[in-house]
N, C-alpha and C positions, 0 to 999 in steps of 0.2 A: 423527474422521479425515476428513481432506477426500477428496474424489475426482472423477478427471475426468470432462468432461461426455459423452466416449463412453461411459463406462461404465450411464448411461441407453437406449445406442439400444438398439434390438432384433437380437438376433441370427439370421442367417439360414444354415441348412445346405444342401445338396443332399443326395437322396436316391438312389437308386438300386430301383428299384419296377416288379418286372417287367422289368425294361431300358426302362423310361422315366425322364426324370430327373423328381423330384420334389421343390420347393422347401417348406423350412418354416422358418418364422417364431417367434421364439419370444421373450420380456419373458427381459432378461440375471439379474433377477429371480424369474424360476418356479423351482420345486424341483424336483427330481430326477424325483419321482412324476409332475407336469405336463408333466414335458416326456415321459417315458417314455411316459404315456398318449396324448400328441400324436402320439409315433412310432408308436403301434401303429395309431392312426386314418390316418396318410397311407400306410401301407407294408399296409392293408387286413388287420390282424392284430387278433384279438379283445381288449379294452383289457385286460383280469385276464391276459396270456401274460405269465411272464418271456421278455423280450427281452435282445442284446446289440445293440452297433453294432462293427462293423469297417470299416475303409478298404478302397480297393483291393487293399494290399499285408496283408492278412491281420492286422494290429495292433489292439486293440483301443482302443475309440475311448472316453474318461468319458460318460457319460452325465448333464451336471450342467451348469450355468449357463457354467463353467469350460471346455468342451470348445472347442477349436479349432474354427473355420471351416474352410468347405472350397469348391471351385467344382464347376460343373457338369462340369470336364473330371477330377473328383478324387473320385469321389460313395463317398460312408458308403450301408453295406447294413444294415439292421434285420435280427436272425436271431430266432427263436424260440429258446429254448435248449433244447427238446426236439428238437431237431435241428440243436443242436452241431456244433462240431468232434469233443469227446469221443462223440457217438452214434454219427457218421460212424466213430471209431473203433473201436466193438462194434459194429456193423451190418459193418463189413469184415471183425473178426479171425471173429466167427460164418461167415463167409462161407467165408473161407479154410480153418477147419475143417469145414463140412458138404463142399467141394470135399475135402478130404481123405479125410474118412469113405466117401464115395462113390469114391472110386478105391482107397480099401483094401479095401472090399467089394467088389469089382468083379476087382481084380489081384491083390491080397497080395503087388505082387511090395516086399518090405518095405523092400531097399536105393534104388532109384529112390525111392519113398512117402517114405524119410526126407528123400532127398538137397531133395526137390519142397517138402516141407514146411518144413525146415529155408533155405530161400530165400525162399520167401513171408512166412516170419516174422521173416529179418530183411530183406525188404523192408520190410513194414510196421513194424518198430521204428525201421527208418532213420527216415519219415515223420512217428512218433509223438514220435521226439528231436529233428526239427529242426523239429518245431512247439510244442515247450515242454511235451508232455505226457504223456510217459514216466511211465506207473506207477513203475515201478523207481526212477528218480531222485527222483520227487516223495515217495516211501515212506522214499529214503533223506535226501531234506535235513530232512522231519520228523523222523528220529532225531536227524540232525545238531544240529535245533533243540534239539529234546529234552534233549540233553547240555550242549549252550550258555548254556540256558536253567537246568536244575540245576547250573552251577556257578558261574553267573551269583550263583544265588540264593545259594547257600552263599556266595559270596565278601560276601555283603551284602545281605540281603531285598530281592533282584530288582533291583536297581542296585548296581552297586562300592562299596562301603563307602564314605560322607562321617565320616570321624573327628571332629565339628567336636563343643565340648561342649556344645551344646544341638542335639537332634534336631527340624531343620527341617520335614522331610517332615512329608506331611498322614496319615502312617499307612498310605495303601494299598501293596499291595506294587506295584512296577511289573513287569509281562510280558508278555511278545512278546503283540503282540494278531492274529498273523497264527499260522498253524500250518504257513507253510511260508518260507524266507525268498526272500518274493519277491512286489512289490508290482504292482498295475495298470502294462501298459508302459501309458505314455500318449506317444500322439502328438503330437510338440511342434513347431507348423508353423513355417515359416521366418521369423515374422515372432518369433514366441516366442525362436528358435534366435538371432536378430540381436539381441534386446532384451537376453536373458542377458551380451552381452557389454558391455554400457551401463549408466554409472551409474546413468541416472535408471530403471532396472528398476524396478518396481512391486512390491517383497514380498510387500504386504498382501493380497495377489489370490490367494495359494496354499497348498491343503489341504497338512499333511505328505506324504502322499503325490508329491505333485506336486515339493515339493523337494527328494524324494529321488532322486525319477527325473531331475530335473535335477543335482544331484551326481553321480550317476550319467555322464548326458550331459557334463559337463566334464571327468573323468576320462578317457573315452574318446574324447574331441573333444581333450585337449590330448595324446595320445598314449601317457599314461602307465598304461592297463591294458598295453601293448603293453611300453612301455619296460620295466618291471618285473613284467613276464609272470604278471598277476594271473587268480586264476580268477575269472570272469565273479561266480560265486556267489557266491563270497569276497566279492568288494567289494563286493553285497548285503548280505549279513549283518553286513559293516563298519560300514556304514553306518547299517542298522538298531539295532545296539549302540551306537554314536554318539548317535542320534537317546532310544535309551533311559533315557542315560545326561546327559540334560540333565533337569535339571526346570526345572519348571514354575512360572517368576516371573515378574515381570511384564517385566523387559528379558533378564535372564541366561538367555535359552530357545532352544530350536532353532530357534525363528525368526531370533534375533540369530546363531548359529552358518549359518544358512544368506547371511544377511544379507552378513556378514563374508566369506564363502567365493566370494559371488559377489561382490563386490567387487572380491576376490583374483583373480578370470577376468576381470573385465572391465579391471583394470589391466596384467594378463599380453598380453590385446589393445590395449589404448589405449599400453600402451609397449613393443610389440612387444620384450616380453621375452624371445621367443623365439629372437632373433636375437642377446643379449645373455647368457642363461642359459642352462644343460644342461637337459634335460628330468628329469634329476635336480633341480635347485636348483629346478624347477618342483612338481613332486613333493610336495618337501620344504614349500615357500610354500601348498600349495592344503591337505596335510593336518595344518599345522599352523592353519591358519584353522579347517577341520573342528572341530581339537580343542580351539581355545585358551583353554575355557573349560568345559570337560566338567564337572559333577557343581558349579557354580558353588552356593553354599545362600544367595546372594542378599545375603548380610552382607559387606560388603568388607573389605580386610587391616588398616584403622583399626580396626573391629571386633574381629576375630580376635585384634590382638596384645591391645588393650586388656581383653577381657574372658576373656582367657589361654584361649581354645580348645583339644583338643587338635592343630589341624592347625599352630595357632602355636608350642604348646611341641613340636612332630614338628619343623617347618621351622627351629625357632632366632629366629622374627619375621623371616624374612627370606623375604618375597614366599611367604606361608603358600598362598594362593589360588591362584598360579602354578603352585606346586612340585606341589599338587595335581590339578588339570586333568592335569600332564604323565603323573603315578602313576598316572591313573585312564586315562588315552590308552593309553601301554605296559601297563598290567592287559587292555585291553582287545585289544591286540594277539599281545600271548603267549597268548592262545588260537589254537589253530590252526585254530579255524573260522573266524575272523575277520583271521584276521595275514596282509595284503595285500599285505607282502613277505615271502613265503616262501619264494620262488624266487629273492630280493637274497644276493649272496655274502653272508657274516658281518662280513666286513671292510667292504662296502660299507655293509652295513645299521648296523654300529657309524656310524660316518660321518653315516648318516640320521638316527637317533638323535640323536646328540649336535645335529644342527644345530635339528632339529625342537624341543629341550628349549630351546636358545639363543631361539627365537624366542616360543615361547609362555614363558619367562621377560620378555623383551621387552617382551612387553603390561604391566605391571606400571608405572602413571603415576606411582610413586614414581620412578622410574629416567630419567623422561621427559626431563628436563633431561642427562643424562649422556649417552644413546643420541644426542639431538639434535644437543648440540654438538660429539660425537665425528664427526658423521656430515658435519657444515659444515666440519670440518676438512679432510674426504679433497674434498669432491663437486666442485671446481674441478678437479682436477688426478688425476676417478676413474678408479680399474683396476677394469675388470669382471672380472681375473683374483682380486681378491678383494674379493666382491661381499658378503660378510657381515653388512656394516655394513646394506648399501642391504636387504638381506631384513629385515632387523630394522625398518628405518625403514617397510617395505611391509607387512607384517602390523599395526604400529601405527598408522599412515595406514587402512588397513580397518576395524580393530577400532572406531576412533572417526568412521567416515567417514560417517555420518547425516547430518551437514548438507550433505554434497556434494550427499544427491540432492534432488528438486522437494518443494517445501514441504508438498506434501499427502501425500507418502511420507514427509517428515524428522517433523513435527512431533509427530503420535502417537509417535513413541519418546522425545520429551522428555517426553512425558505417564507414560510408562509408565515412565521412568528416576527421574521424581520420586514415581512411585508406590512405589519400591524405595527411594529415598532416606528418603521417611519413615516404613519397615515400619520401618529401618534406625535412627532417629532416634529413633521413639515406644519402641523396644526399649531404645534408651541411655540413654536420657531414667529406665524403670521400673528399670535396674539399675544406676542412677549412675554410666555412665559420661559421657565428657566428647561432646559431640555438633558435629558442625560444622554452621556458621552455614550454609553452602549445601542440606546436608540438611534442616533445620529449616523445616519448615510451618511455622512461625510468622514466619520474616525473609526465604523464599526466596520469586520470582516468579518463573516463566517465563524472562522477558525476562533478572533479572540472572542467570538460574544458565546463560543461552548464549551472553550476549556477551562478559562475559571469556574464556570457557573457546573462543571462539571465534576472538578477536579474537589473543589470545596461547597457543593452544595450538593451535588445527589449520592459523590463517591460516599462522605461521611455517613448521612443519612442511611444509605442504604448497607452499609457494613454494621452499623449500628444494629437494623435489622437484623444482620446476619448471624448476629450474637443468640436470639431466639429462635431464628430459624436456620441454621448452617446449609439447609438444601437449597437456598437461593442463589449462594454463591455463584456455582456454574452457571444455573441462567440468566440471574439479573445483573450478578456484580462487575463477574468478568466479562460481558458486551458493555459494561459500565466503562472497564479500564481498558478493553481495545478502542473503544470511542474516544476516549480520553489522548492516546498515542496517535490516533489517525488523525485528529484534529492538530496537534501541534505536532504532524509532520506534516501539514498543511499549511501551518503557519513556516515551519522554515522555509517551505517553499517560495512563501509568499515575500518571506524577509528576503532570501538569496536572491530575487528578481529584481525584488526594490534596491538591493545592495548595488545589481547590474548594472541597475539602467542610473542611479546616481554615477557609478565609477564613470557610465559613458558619456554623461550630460559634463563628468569632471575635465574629464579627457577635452570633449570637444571643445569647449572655454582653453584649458591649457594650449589646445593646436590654435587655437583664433588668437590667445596672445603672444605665441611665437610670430606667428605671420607678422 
């Protein structure tokens, strides 16, 4: 994996120490432990304290190679965490009952004592809810878990059941690895906020966590916790059943599902689709990117029909892998811990439904040729009033949009898509089935398995686009067509070496038959 040359400099915070500001320095490199130890030596706290960091505005800050910058007018506070927020919260409620105890010993007069009581304690639970850390609630979303989590399993040892006929997983079961659903906020500075909406975003750079909390942020940044009146929680635990509910290949992972998603945000800004679509049809596009590959087992629908799967004989061979993702999306949604339109009418939510299944059908590159020229048909003379077509052609534009972004983000996933192709390949190969030549570690390179698939599959598609939207050009089209050139000057290389070493295997035969 390549990486830019910032990613060397040294990272520098400001502190907050005493009310003096405090500058520190740190290798974007150190671990978690080095840098923690660093803050305990500039903020004069003994190295072995657990510590936190928080912002001005009370948020808590990672403490990892990954955390935001900050300035001297914006300064992070080092906390011991023996003297918390939660201590500060039993240090108070003991308070407000020895105050109590002492004016009941004192008065008895019992109805005033209740009235007095009964105000300080829900003053302080107000305090303790809009800081994140109500016993009460955090007691109840562990149950919550709890049940989500046991019916999780029952529907299919700890992920949604993959029907397929040979059992991919590596055996362990997968479960929540948190005990409440709800992950580090991380503070995501403005320069982060601004990147999310841009192709050339940097995936590689972020723990799950971090892209959850950023899914997260584009829900609420494109207005649709609001729109469709989600509970804050809910669309945690969405999310986190999403994220659970991918395994772990080498391209078909949560990384590519986040990948995809923000994609899907940064094209939503790049073609101020806001102005063109409801915040419904928004809605619909960001959680169908979420989902449009959920429970993927890394074998594709060449596979599945040919080796008669059961998810091929469920779907009839028809888009096995599709139909699947969509079962295991709405499985995941008909839970009512996690069903993030709960509050959508039913009639509306049919509607959402249907269009969300339409789109993650869509992905499906068997179809790629029909979706296409259906869509070159309308895009000269298009009605936004029915934009159906264009949501189909924008999830599929996402799904394969790796070469859009900078080479040193694109080029790892071609690594890791050929590493899937020949799990995929060496399998067909041991059960005689029939194997294609671009999977095949034996005939495929680099170079030819991106410049066809390049040349006549994303160039067209995405010029196509460019017809409705002309401001994508510079960003998506043209890294479309230097990628296109870099790869078959990759190839000539690759031919003028193979040309070499034949001329000298010719040569040396010719010298062996003069002798």
């Amino acid at each position: 994996m390549g990486s830019s040359s910032s990613s060397y400099a040294p990272k520098t915070i400001y502190l907050d120490v005493d009310g003096k500001v405090q500058k520190v320095v740190f290798s974007r490199h150190c671990s978690p432990c080095d840098i923690k130890e660093l803050l305990c030596s500039s903020s004069h706290i003994a190295r072995n304290t657990a510590i936190m960091m928080v912002d001005p505005e009370g948020a808590l800050v990672s403490i990892d190679p990954t955390m935001p910058t900050n300035s001297p007018n914006f300064l992070y506070k080092v906390v011991p965490l023996s003297t918390g927020q939660l201590g500060e919260k039993e240090d108070m409620f003991q308070n407000v009952l020895s105050q109590v105890a002492d004016q009941f010993s004192r008065a008895f007069r019992i109805n005033e004592l209740k009235t007095e009581v009964t105000n300080r304690l829900a003053m302080l639970e107000k305090r303790v809810e809009l800081e994140g850390l109500k016993v009460v609630e955090i007691e109840k979303c562990k149950n919550d878990l709890k049940k989500l989590r046991d019916e999780m399993t029952s529907r299919g040892g700890g992920r949604v059941n993959c029907p397929c006929k040979y059992n991919f997983d590596d055996g362990k079961k997968v479960t929540p690895r948190r005990d409440v659903p709800n992950y580090p906020k991380y503070t995501l500075s403005q320069e982060t906020v601004e990147a999310l909406k841009k192709p050339t975003f940097d995936v590689w750079h972020w723990e799950h966590n971090e892209m959850l909390s950023c899914l997260e942020y584009m829900y609420h940044d494109l207005g649709l916790v609001k729109e469709f009146n989600m509970n804050p929680i809910t669309l945690k635990r969405w999310l986190l059943a999403i994220q659970e509910n991918y395994r772990s290949n080498p391209f078909h992972n949560f990384r590519h599902c986040f990948c995809v998603s923000q994609m899907m945000y940064g094209m939503i800004h790049l073609c101020n689709l806001q102005e063109k679509l409801t915040l419904t049809d928004m809605g619909i596009l960001m959680t169908a990117a979420v989902c449009h590959d959920l429970d993927h087992p890394g074998y594709n629908n060449t596979y599945q029909i040919n080796a008669h799967t059961e998810l091929a004989v469920r779907y009839n061979d028809i888009s096995p892998l599709e139909n699947h993702h969509c079962a295991v999306a709405f499985q995941i949604l008909s839970l009512p811990e996690c069903n993030i339109f709960a509050n959508v009418d039913p009639e509306a939510f049919k509607q959402i439904r249907q269009t969300i299944i339409t789109l993650i059908l869509a992905t499906d590159m068997a179809r790629h040729g029909e979706i296409l020229d259906s869509f070159k048909q309308k895009v000269d003379n298009f009605d936004f009033t029915n934009e159906e077509h264009l949501k189909m052609v924008l999830i599929k534009c996402c799904d394969i949009s790796n070469e859009v972004r900078p080479t040193e983000v694109a080029e790892p996933w071609v690594d890791c898509l050929l590493e899937e192709y020949f799990m995929q390949s060496d399998r067909e190969k041991s059960e005689g089935l029939p194997v294609a030549p671009f999977m095949d570690r034996d005939k495929v390179t680099k170079p030819t398995a991106q410049i066809g698939f390049i040349k006549f599959v994303l160039i067209p598609m995405f010029e196509t686009v460019m017809k409705l939207f002309p401001q994508i050009e510079e960003i998506m089209v043209q890294p479309l067509r230097d990628s296109r050139d870099h790869y078959e000057e990759l190839k000539q290389i690759d031919d003028a070496m193979t040309e070499g070493s034949s001329f000298v295997i010719t040569l040396r035969k010719d010298f062996k038959t003069c002798e």
